[in-house]
C-alpha positions in Angstrom: 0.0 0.0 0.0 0.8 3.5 -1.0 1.5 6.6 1.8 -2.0 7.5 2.8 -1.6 10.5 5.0 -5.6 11.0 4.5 -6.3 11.6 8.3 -3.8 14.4 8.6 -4.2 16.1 5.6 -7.4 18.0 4.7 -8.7 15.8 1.8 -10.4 18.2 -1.7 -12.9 16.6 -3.1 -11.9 16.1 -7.2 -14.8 15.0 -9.7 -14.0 13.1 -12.8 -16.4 13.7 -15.6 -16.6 12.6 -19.3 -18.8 11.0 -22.0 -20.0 7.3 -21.2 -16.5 5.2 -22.3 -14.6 7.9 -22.2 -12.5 6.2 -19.9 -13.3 7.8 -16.6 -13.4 4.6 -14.0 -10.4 3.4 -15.7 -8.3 6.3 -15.0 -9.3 6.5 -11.3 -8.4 2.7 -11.2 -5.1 2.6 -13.1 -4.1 5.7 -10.3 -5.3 3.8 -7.5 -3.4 0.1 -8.5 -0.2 2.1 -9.8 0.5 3.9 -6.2 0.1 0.3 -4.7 -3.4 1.7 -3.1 -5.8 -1.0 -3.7 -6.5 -3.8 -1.0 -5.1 -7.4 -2.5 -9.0 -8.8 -2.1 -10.3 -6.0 -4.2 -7.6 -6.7 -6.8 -8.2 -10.4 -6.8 -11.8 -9.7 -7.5 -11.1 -7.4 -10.4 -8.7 -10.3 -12.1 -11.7 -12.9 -11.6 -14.0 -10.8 -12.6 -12.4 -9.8 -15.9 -11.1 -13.8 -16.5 -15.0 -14.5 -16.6 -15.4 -12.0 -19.5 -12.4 -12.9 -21.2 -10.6 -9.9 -20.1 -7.4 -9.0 -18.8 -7.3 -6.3 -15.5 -10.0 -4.3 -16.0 -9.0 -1.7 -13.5 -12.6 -0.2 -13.7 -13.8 -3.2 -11.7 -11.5 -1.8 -8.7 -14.3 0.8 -8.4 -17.8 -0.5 -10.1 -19.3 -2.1 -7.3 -22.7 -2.8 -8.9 -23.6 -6.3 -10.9 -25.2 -4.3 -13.8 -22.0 -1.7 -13.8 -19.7 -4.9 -14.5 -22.0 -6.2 -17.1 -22.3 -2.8 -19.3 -18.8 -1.5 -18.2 -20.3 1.5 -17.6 -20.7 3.4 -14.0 -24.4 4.1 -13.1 -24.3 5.1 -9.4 -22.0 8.2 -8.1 -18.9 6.5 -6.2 -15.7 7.8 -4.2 -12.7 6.5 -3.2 -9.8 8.0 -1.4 -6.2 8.9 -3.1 -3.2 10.5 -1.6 0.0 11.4 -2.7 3.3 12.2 -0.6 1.6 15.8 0.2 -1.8 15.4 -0.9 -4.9 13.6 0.0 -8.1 13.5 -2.1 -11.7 11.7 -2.4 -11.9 11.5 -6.1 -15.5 10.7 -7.4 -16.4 9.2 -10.5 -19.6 10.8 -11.6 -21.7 9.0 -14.6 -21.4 9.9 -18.1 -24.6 8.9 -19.6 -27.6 11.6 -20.1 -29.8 9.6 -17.8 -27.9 9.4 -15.5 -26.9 13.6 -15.4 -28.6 13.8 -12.0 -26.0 11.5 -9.8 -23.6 13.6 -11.4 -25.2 16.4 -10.6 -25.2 15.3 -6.8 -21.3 14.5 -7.3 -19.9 17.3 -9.0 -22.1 20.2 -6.7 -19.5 18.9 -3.4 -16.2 19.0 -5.6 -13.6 21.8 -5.7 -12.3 20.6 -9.0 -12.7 18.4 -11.9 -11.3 16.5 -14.1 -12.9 15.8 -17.6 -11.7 13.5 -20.1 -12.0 12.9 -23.7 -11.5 10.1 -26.1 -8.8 10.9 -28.5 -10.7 9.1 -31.2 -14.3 10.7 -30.6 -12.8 14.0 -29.5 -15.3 16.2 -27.7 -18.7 15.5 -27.8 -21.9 16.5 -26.5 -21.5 15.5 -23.4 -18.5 16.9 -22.9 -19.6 20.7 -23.2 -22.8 19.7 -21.1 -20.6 19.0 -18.5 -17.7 21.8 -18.7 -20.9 24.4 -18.5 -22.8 22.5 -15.6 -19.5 22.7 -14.0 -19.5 26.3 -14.3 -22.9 26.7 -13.8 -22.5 24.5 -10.2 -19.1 26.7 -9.6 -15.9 24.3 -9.8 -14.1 26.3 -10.4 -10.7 24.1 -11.4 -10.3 22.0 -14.0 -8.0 19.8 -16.2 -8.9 18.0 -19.1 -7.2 14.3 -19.8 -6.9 13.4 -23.5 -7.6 9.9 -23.2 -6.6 6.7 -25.1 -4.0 8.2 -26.9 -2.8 4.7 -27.9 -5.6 4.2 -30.0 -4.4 7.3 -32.2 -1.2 5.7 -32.2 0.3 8.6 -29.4 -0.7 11.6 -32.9 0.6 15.0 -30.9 -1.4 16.8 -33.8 -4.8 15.0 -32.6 -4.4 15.8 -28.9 -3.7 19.7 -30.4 -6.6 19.4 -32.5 -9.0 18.8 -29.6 -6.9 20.7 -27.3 -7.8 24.2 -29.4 -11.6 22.7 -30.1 -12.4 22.5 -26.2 -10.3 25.7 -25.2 -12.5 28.0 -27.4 -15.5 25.5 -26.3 -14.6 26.9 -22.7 -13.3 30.2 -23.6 -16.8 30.8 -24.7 -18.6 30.3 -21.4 -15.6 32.1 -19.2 -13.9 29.0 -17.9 -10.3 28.0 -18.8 -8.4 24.5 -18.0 -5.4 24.1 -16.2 -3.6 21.5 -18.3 -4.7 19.6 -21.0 -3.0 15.9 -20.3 -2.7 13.5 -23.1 -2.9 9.7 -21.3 -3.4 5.8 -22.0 -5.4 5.2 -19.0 -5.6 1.5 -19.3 -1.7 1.7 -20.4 -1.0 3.4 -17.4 0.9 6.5 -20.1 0.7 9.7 -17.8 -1.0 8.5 -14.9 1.8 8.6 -12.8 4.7 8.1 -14.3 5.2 10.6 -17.9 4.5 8.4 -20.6 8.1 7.4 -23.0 5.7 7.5 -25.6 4.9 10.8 -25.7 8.0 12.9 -25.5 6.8 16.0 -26.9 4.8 16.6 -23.9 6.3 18.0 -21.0 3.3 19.0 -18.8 2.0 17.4 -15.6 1.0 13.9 -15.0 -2.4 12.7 -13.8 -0.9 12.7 -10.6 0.3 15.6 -10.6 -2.0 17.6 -11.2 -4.1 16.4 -9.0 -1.2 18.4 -6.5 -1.7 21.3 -9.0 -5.3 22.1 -7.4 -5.5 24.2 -4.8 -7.8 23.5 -1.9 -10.5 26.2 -0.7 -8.8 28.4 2.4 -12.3 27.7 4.2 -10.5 28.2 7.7 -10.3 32.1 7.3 -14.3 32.1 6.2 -17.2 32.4 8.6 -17.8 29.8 11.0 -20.3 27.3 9.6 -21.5 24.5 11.2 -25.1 23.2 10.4 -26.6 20.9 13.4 -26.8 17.4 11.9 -28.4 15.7 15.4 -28.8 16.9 19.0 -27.5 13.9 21.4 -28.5 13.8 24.9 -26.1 12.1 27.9 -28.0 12.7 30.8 -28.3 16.3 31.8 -25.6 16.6 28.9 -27.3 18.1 25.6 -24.6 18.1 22.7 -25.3 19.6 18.8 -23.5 17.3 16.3 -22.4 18.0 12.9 -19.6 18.9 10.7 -17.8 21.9 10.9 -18.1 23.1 7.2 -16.1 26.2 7.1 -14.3 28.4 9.9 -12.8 27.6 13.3 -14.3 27.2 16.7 -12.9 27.3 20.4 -13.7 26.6 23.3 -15.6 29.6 25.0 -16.2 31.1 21.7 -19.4 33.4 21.1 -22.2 31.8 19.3 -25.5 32.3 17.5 -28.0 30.0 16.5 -29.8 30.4 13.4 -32.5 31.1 12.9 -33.6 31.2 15.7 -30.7 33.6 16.6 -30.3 32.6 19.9 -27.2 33.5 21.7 -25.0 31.0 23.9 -20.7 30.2 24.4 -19.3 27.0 23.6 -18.5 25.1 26.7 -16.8 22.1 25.1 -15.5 20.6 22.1 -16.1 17.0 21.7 -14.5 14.7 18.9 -14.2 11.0 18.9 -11.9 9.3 19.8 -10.7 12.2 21.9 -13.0 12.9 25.0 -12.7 17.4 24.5 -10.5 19.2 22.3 -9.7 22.7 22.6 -10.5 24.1 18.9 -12.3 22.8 16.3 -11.6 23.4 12.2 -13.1 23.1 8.6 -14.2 19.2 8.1 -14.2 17.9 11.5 -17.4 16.2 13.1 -17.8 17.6 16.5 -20.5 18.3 19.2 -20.8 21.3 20.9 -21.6 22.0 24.5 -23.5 24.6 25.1 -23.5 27.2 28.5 -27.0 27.7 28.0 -29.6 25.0 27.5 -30.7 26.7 24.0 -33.7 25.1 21.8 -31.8 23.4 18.6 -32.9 21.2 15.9 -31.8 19.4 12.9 -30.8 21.9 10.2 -30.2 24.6 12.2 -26.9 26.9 11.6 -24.3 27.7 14.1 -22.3 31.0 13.3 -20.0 33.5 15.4 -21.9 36.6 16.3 -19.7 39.0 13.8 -19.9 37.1 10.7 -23.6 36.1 10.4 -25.9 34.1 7.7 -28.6 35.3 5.7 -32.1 34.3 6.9 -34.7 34.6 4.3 -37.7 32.4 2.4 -36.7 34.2 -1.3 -33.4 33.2 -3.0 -32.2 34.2 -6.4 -30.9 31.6 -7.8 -29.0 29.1 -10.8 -30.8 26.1 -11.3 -29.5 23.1 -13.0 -33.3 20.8 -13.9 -32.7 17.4 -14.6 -36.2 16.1 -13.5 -38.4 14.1 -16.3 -41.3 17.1 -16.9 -40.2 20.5 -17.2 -40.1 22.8 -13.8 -43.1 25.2 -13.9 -43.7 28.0 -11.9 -45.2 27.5 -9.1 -44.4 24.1 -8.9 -44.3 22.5 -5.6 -40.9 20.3 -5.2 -38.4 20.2 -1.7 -35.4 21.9 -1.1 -32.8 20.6 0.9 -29.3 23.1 1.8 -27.3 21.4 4.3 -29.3 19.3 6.7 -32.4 21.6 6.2 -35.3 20.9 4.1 -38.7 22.7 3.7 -41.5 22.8 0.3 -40.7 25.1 -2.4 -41.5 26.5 -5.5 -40.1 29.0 -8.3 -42.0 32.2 -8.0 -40.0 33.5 -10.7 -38.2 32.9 -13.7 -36.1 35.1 -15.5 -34.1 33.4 -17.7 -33.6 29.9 -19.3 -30.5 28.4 -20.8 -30.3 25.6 -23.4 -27.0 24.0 -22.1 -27.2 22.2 -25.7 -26.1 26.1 -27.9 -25.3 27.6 -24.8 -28.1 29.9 -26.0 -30.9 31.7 -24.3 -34.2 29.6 -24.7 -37.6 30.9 -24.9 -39.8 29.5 -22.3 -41.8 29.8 -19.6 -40.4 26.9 -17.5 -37.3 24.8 -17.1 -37.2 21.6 -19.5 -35.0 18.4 -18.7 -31.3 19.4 -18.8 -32.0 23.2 -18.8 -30.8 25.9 -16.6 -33.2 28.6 -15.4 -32.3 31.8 -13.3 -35.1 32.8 -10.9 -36.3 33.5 -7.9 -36.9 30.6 -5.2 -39.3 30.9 -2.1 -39.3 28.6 0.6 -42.3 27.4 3.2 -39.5 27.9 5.8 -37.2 30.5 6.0 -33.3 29.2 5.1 -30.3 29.8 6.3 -27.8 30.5 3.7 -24.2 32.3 2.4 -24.6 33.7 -1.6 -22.4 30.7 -3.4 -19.8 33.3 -4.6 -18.8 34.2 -0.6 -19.1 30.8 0.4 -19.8 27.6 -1.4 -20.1 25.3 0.6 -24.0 27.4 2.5 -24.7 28.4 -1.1 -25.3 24.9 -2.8 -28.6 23.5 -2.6 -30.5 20.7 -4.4 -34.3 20.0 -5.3 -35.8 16.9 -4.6 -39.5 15.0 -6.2 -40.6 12.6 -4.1 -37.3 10.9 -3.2 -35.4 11.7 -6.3 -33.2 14.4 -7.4 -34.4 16.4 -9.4 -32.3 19.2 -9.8 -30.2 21.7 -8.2 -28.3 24.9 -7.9 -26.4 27.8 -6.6 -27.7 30.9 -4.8 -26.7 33.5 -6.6 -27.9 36.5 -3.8 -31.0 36.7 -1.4 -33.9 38.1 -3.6 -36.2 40.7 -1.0 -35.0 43.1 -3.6 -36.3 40.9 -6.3 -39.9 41.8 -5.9 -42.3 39.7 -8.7 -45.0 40.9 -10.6 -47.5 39.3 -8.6 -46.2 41.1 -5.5 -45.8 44.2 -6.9 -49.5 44.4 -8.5 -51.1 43.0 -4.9 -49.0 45.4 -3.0 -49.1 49.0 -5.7 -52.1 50.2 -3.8 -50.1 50.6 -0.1 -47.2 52.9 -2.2 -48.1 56.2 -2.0 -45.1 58.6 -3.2 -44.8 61.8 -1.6 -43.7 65.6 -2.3 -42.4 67.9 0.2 -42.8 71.5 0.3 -39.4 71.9 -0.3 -38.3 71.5 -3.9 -35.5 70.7 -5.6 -35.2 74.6 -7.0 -35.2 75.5 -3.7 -32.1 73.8 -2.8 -30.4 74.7 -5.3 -31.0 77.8 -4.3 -29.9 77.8 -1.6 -26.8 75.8 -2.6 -25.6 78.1 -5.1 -26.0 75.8 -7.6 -27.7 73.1 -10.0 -27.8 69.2 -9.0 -25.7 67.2 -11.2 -25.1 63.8 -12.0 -21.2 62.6 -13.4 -21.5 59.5 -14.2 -18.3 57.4 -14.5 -17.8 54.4 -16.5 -14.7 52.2 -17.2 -12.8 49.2 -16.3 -11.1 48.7 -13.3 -8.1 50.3 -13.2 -9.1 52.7 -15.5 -8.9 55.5 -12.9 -12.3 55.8 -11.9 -12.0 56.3 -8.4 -9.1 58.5 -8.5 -10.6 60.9 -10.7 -13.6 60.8 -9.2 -12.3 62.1 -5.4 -9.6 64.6 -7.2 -13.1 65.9 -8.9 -15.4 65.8 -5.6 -12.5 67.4 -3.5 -12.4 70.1 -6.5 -15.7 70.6 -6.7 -16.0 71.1 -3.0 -13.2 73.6 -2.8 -15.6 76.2 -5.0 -18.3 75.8 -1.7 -20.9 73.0 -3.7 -22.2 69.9 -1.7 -20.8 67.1 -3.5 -20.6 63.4 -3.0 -19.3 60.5 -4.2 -20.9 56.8 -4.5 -17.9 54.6 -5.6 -18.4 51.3 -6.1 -16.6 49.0 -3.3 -18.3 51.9 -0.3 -21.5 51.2 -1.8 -21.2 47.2 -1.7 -20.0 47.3 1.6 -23.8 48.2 2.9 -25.9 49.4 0.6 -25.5 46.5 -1.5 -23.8 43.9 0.3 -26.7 41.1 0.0 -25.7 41.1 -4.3 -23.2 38.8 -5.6 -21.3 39.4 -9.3 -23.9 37.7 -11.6 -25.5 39.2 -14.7 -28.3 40.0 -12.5 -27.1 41.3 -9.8 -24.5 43.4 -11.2 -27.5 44.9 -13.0 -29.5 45.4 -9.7 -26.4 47.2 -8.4 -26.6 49.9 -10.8 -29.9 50.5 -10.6 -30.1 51.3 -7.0 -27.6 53.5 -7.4 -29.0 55.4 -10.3 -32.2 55.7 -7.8 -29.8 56.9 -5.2 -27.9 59.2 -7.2 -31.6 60.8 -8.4 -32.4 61.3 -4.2 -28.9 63.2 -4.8 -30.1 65.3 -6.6 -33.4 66.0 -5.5 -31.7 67.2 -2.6 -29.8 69.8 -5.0 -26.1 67.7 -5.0 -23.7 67.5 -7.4 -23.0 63.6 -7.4 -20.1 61.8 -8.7 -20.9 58.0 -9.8 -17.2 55.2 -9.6 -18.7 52.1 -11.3 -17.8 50.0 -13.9 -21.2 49.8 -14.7 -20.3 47.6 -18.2 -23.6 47.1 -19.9 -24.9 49.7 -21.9 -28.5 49.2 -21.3 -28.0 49.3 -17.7 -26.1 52.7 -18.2 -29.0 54.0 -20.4 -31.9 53.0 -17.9 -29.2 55.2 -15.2 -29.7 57.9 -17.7 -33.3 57.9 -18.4 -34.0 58.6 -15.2 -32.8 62.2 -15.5 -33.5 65.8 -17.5 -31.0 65.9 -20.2 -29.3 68.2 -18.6 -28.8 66.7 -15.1 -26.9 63.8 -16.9 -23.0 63.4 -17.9 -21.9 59.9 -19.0 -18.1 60.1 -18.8 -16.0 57.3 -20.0 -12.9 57.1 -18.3 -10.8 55.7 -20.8 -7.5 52.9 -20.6 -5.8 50.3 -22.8 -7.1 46.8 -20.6 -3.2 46.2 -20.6 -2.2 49.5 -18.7 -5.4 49.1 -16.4 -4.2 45.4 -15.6 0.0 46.8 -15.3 -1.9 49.2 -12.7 -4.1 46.3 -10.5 -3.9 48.4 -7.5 -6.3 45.9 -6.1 -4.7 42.4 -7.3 -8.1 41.7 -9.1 -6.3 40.8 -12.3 -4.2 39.2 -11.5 -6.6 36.6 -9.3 -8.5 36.9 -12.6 -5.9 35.2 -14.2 -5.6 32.9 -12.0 -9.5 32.0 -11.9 -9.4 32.7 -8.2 -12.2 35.3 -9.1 -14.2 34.8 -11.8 -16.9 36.5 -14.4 -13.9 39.6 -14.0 -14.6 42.6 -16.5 -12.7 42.8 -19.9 -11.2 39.3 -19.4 -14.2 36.9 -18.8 -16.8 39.1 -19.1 -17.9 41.5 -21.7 -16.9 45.6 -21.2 -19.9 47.3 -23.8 -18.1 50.6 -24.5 -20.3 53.5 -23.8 -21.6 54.6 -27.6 -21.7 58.4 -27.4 -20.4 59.4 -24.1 -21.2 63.1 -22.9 -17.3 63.2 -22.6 -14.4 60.9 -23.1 -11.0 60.9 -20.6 -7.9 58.9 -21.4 -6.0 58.2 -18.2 -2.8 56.5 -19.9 -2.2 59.8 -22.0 -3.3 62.4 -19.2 -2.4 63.2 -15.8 -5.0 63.6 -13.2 -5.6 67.2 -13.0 -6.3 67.5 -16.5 -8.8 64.9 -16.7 -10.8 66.5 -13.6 -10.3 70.0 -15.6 -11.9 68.8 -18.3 -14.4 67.5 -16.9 -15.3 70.1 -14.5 -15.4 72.2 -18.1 -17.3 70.4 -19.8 -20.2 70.3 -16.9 -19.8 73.9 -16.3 -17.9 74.0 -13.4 -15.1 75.7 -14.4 -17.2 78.7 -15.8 -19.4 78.9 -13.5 -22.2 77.3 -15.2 -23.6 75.5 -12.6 -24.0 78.0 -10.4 -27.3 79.5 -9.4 -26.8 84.0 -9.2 
């Protein structure tokens, strides 16, 4: 047997994906037997196994446990199995292949950190192979590598494994997701599983093995403390909450709360088996908490520290993955389960719908079979929950139909703010606007001055924010109330609760178009930091005000001076895919089409840009002002 240091070091969880015969349960084998980590029984059984058939080793019988897998050499069922290397250890699961089957995958591939997808070198990509790069994306693995399988059967042809190489790079370049490596292998052969294969010299890249190393775990001890309640155990007067510790760190006589009920208590002991107490407690260990106070606690319930809470709410906006066999509706009754809780739910409403097939938007009013919908969910119960993108492990969730999977998802942000029709029509009659006696002349008035918007758009690292506090401090200087909304202040409150999504970043501009327009009713000059990329979103910011009241400025830079500049990092994790959807390299920057004004940062210095805008808005002759 191989070094198995699984018990001492944190084990990632690595999904291997790929069309049926692709070789999947092969290559997990052939690791497994060629690090000496198979038990002698198990390897017995595959050799008798594959003598009956007529076979050599099959070394996919050293994981198909099922009488039917072993007759169709194909896996049905979702399995794992432990690996480790000399610094590594891993569970890696072998999720189906076939179409039917999409749903065990599903269940798989939604606990991974990474994944590994492989393709025949004499099918090349098919079908299923894009399916499951985008429901990888779409579930927010965010790691991959893609194996090049059964190169022996194109007789080791570098030329092929480029050819399919390029094919499934601009496959994944067009959804925003980029591989790792690209391994050509002989999984049967045992060719770059561990040791680099002497038939393939013109490849110098990582082995199966490897890479495996090359993936980088999830740094879940510096996020919130997590633990959902998986059992209350009584031992006499003794009343202990079980359950593993899914992200964070907990002491003993740490703070708590309990969600939802948000009940307040410290932690009196740690317990762990085999050891009786333990002082601290970290990501992936099962404990059970003592309490100092005998709180009420259930199944399901969420244990947190008192800074860093969850979201509580019954309306999620969510990604949804729908593999059941009729189409979701709205309105359809199905269960949710996130964590250990579980409650009825429906989708209240559905705003988009995505045919994984063309990677197209589809026209429909519900989710078919191996769709993807984006929508709001409400809940019978209210959940406890993290948005996906600030922690993955409280922002997965899956749907269930009677006991089946059906489908499942991501929580994209909490969705109060996401009111539906329905609501809004029931609820139009309690809004009743209403006008002061003070106007907005008046202010202005009294300000010396007209209300202004200056509006400004760009990349990051454009310059935004610089600009925009040399320009408030200016404009403040000649005695008018300024202010600026910049784009990290106003996600730090204001819109904390949205994520990065299409939707959200859309929600996040228009709030603060409807905050820059109370601005200005209260006779301000405000200055707007965003990216604010989409153009529609930038004309719905502009609509809102007199023609007048509204300057678009584009604060222009070359994408490769903005990224030499990454005063933030943000590139550079973007190049990394530490952060993903990331403006002007996985996501789209729509270049404003007439700006009011255009300002190049590379070829200006600062006080020149804020000159010319403060010309061009009248500021610099006066032409704001109010005699």
């Amino acid at each position: 047997m191989g070094n198995n240091n699984s018990t001492t070091i944190p084990e990632m969880t690595v999904v291997f994906l790929g069309h049926v015969d692709h070789g999947k349960s092969t290559m997990i084998g052939r690791l497994l037997y060629d690090a000496q980590q198979v038990p002698s029984d198990r390897i017995e059984f595959a050799r008798t196994r594959s003598a009956e058939q007529g076979r050599s080793l099959e070394f996919a019988y050293l994981l198909d446990g099922l009488e039917e897998e072993q007759a169709q050499g194909i896996t049905i069922d979702f399995t794992q199995t432990r690996f480790s290397t000399e610094n590594r250890a891993f569970i890696l699961a072998d999720a189906p292949g076939h179409r039917e089957f999409l749903r065990n995958m599903l269940s798989g591939a939604s606990q991974a950190e990474a994944a590994v997808l492989l393709i025949d070198a004499g099918e090349g990509a098919r079908e299923q192979s894009r399916r499951h790069g985008y429901l990888l994306t779409l579930l927010g693995v965010k790691q991959l590598a893609v194996v090049i399988n059964k190169m022996d059967i194109v007789n080791w042809n570098k030329d092929i494994y480029h050819s399919i190489v390029d094919e499934y790079t601009s496959f994944l370049s067009s959804i925003g997701f980029v591989a790792q490596n690209f391994i050509p292998a002989a999984g049967y052969m045992g060719d770059n599983v561990i040791k680099p294969s002497p038939q393939m010299p013109w490849y110098s890249g990582p082995t199966m093995s490897e890479q495996l190393e090359l993936f980088l775990p999830v740094d879940q001890h510096s996020m919130p403390l997590r633990l959902p309640v998986q059992d209350i155990y009584r031992f006499g007067s003794r009343r202990l909450l079980g359950g593993r510790l899914e992200t964070g760190v907990i002491k003993e006589g740490q703070p708590i709360v309990i969600w939802p009920t948000q009940e307040k208590s410290t932690v009196k002991t740690i317990e762990r088996w085999p050891q009786p107490t333990i002082n601290t407690a970290t990501q992936g260990q099962n404990v059970a908490l003592e309490l100092n106070d005998p709180l009420f606690s259930e199944r399901g319930m969420v244990v947190s520290s008192p800074e860093e809470p969850p979201t509580v709410s019954r309306a999620i906006y969510v990604r949804i993955v729908w593999l059941g066999n009729q189409p979701l509706l709205p309105k359809q009754r199905c269960k949710l389960k996130l964590g250990f809780q579980e409650t009825g739910a429906w989708v209240e409403k559905l705003d988009r719908v995505i045919d994984i097939g063309n990677l197209e938007d589809a026209i429909s009013d519900s989710i078919p079979a191996g769709f993807v919908g984006e929508g709001v969910i409400m809940t019978d119960q209210p959940i406890v929950f993290d948005s996906f993108a600030d922690n993955p492990s409280m922002g997965r969730f899956v749907l269930v139909e009677g006991s089946q999977i059906a489908g499942g998802g991501i929580i994209l942000a909490p969705a109060e703010q996401q009111q539906t029709e329905s609501f809004a029509r029931a609820n139009h009659r309690l809004i009743y606007p209403t006008v002061g006696n003070i106007t907005r002349e008046a202010r202005e008035q009294r300000n010396h001055h007209r209300a202004h918007i200056i509006w400004l758009t760009g990349l990051s690292g454009a310059g935004k924010t610089t600009i925009a506090r040399k320009l408030e401090e200016k404009i403040f200087q000649r005695g008018y109330q300024t202010y600026v909304l910049d784009g990290d202040n106003v996600r730090t409150g204001l819109n904390k609760d949205l994520g990065f999504s299409l939707n959200d970043r859309k929600e996040n501009i228009r709030r603060i178009a409807e905050v820059a327009k109370l601005f200005t009713d209260a006779g301000i000059i405000v200055i707007t930091a965003f990216i604010s990329p989409y153009q529609e979103d930038r004309a719905q910011a502009r609509a809102l005000f007199a023609q007048d009241d509204f300057a678009e400025v584009y604060i222009k830079c070359p994408l490769a001076v903005c990224e030499q500049r990454d005063v933030k990092g943000l590139y550079k994790k973007a190049r990394n895919q530490e952060v993903h959807q990331f403006t002007g390299l996985d996501d789209i920057y729509e270049e404003p089409r007439q700006p009011d004004i255009i300002i190049e940062t590379d070829k200006n210095f600062v006080d020149a840009c804020v000159d010319k805008i403060l010309q061009h808005v009248g500021l610099c002759s006066n032409g704001l002002e109010n005699s």
